[in-house]
N, C-alpha and C positions, 0 to 999 in steps of 0.2 A: 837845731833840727830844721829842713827845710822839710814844708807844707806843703800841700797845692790843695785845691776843692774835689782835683781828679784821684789823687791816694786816700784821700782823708772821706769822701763818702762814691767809691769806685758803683755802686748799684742802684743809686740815685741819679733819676731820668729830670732834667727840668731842673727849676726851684735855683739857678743861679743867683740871683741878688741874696736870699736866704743863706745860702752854700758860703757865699762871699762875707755874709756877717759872723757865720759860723767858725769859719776859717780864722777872722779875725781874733776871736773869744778863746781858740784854742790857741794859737800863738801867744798869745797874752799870758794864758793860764801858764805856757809852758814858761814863760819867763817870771810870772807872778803867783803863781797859786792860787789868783783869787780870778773867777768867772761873775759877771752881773746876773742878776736874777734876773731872765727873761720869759716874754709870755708869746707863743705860739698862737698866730690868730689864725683861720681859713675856714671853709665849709667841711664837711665831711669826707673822708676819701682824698683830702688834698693829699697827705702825707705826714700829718703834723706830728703825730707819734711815733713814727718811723725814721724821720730827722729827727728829734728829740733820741731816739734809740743809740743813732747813728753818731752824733754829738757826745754822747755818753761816752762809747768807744772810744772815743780819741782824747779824752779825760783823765793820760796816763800820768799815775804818780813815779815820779821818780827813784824814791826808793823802793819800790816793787817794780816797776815798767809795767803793772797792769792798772787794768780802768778803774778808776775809781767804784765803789757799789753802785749800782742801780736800781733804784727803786721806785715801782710806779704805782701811783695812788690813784682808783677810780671816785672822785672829789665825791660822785652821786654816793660810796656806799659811808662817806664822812658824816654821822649824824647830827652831831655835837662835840663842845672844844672838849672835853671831859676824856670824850672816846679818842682824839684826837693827840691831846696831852698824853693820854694811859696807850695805847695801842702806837703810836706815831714816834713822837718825841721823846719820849723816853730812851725806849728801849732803842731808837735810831738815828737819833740827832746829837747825842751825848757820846763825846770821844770818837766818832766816827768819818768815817770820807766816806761820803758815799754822794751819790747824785739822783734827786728826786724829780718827779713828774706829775704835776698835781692835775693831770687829764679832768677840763670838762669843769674845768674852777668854776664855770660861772656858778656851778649846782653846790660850791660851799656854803654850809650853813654861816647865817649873821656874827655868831660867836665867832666862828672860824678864820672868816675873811677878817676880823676887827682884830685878833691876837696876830697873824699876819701881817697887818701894818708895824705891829712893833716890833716880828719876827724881824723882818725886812728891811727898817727903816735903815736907811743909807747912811755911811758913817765914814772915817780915816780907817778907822781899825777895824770895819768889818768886823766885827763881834755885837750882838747884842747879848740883853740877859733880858726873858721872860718868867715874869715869877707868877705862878698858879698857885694857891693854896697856900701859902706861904712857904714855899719851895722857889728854889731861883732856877731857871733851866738855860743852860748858856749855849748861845748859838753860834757858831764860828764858823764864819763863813770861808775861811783859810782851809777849812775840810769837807764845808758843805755848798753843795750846788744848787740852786730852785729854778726849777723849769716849770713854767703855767705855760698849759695847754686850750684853748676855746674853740666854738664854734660860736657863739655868741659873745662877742667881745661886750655888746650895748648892757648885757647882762651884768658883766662886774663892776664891782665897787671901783668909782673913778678914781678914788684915792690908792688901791690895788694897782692898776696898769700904772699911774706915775710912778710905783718904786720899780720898774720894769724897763729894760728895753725889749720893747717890741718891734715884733719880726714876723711881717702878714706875707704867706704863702700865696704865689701868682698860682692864675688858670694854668691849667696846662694846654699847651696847642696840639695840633691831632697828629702832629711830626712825636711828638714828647708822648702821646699817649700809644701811638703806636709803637713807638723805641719801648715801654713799659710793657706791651703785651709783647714785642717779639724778645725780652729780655726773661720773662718767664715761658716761653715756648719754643727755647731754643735748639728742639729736638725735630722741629717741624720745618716744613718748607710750603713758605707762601707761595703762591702763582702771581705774577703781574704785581700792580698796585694795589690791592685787595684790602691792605693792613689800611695803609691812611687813606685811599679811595673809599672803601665800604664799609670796615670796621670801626677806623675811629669815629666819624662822625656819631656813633650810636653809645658813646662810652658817654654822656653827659658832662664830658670834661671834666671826669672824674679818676684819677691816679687805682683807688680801689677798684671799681667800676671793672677797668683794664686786665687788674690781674683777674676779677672773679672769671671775666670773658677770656682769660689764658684760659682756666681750669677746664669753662667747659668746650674751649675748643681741642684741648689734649683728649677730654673724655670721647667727643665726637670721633677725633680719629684715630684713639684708641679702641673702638668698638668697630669704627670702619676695616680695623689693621690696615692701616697707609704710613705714610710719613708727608703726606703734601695733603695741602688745602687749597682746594680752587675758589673761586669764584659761588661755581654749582652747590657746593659743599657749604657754604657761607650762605646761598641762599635757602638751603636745605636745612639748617641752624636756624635760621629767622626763621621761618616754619614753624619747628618743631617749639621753639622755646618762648616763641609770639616775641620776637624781637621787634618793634616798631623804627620807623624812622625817626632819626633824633634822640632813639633810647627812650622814646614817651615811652611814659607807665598809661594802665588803663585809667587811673583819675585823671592823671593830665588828658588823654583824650576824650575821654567824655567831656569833660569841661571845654575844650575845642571845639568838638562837635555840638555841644548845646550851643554854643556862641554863633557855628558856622549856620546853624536851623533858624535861629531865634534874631541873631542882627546883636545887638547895644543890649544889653541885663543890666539890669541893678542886682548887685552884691546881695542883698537879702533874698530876691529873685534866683540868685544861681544858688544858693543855700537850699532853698526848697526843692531846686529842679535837682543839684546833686546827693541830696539828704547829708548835706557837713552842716558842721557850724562854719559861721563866715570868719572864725578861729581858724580854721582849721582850712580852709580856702585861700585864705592871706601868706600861713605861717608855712604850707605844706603846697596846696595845686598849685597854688600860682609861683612859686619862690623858680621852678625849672623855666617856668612857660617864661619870665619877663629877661630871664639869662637870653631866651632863643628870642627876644622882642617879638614873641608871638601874641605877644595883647596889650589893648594899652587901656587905662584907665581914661573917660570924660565924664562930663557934667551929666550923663544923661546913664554912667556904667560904663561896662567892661563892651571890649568889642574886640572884633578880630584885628590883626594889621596885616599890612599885603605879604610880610612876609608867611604867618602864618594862610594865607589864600593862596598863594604860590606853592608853599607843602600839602595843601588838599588837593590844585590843580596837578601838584606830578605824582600824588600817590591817593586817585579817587578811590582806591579798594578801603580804603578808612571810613569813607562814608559812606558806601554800601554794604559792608557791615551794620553800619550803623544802621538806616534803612531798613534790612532785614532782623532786626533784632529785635 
């Protein structure tokens, strides 16, 4: 059977090098049965569950010609190995092909991630055996699949990602985020450059981000009754829905705008002045602002960089906002 990356995931914008490992695993499979247990790294919105989906797909068993089972576990609602063994393993890893997706693994509990290693550990015969309670639970990986999925890869158990090939999801560029929004609004007609001129820059380099920004610009001109989108229309959208430049959210500009008043903060400093914790500063405001190199940490605090004075000089309606507020 010949492959390519272009039949095997036809609605997947970007993520080439991914596609390319992907491609490789399924070809494999088709000659061996047996897939590596891999873990999906990237931010939120990259796509990691929807390549994971897609992958799925093309996990055709040969004595049926369809996809293996798939099966997607959100790790967060995993409490305990107990529940895990009783609700999981059992009744889904015993006698079965199917293909699993352990989304968001960093959040398995300690029990979970530690039975795991001996789920997993790599062998000739891909097969292990797990005994719980004095029960033996056999794992064969001749019918079974394991997909880990992250956003936090620094989160799991380093001994976890070594039984893994890992496969970290690229940004996407505003060519790829815009191919993503006109691939779900393909009923509409842009004017000019509009898509990657004005729209993608606002998508945070985020694959979700894109399609949410399909929906509502269908919704837009579907209350318009149109079939085109200008320019006007786009700026009419940012209006209405307080679209910012760069896709800021209001903490990320507030936190600009207290830097652009105030000059160099200390971290404790910008906690008080935004009422977060400096938790919540590090792990949340600031994680978009240092993607856009709009601040940079010194010995004295946070401060602005020319990039970020350059986006207040060509869009000063942000500070007087601010100003008036």
């Amino acid at each position: 059977m010949t492959t390519t990356s272009t039949t095997l995931f036809p609605t997947i914008i970007g993520q080439h090098p991914a596609k390319r490992k992907f491609e490789f695993y399924i070809k494999a499979f088709e000659r061996t049965g047996i897939v590596p247990n891999i873990m999906l790294t990237a931010p939120k919105g990259a796509g990691k569950t929807m390549l994971a989906r897609a992958f799925a797909r093309n996990l055709i068993m040969p004595n049926t010609m369809q996809p293996k089972k798939y099966i997607e576990l959100n790790c967060a609602t995993i409490k305990n190995l107990r529940q895990f063994v009783e609700t999981i393993m059992i009744p889904y890893m015993q006698n079965e092909e199917a293909t699993f997706l352990f989304d968001e693994c960093h959040m398995l509990p300690k029990d979970v991630t530690m039975a795991l290693l001996t789920i997993t550990n790599p062998n000739k015969h891909n097969l292990n055996t797990f005994s719980y309670e004095g029960s033996d639970i056999e794992i064969d990986f001749k019918k079974l699949t394991f997909l880990f999925a992250t956003t936090e890869p620094q989160d799991v158990f380093h001994a976890l990602i070594d039984r893994m090939e890992r496969i970290d999801l690229d940004d996407y560029s505003y060519d790829e985020l815009g191919q993503i929004l006109l691939l779900n609004t393909e009923k509409i007609k842009f004017s000019g450059d509009i898509v990657s001129k004005d729209i993608a820059p606002r998508l945070r380099g985020n694959g979700r981000a894109a399609q949410k920004m399909a929906t509502n610009i269908k919704s837009y001109v579907a209350a318009n009754k149109t079939k085109t989108f200008k320019l006007s229309d786009w700026q009419e959208l940012c209006q209405i829905l307080d679209i910012m430049p760069h896709g800021l959210n209001k903490t990320e500009l507030r936190y600009l705008r207290t830097l652009h008043r105030e000059g160099t903060v200390r971290l404790y400093n910008l906690a008080a002045k935004l009422q977060m914790t400096r938790s919540a500063i590090q792990s949340d405001a600031e994680t978009y602002l240092q993607k856009l190199n709009f601040i940079e940490a010194t010995n004295n605090g946070r401060q602005l960089t020319i990039q970020a004075k350059e986006m207040f000089e060509k869009n000063p309606h942000l500070l007087e906002k601010y100003k008036s507020s």
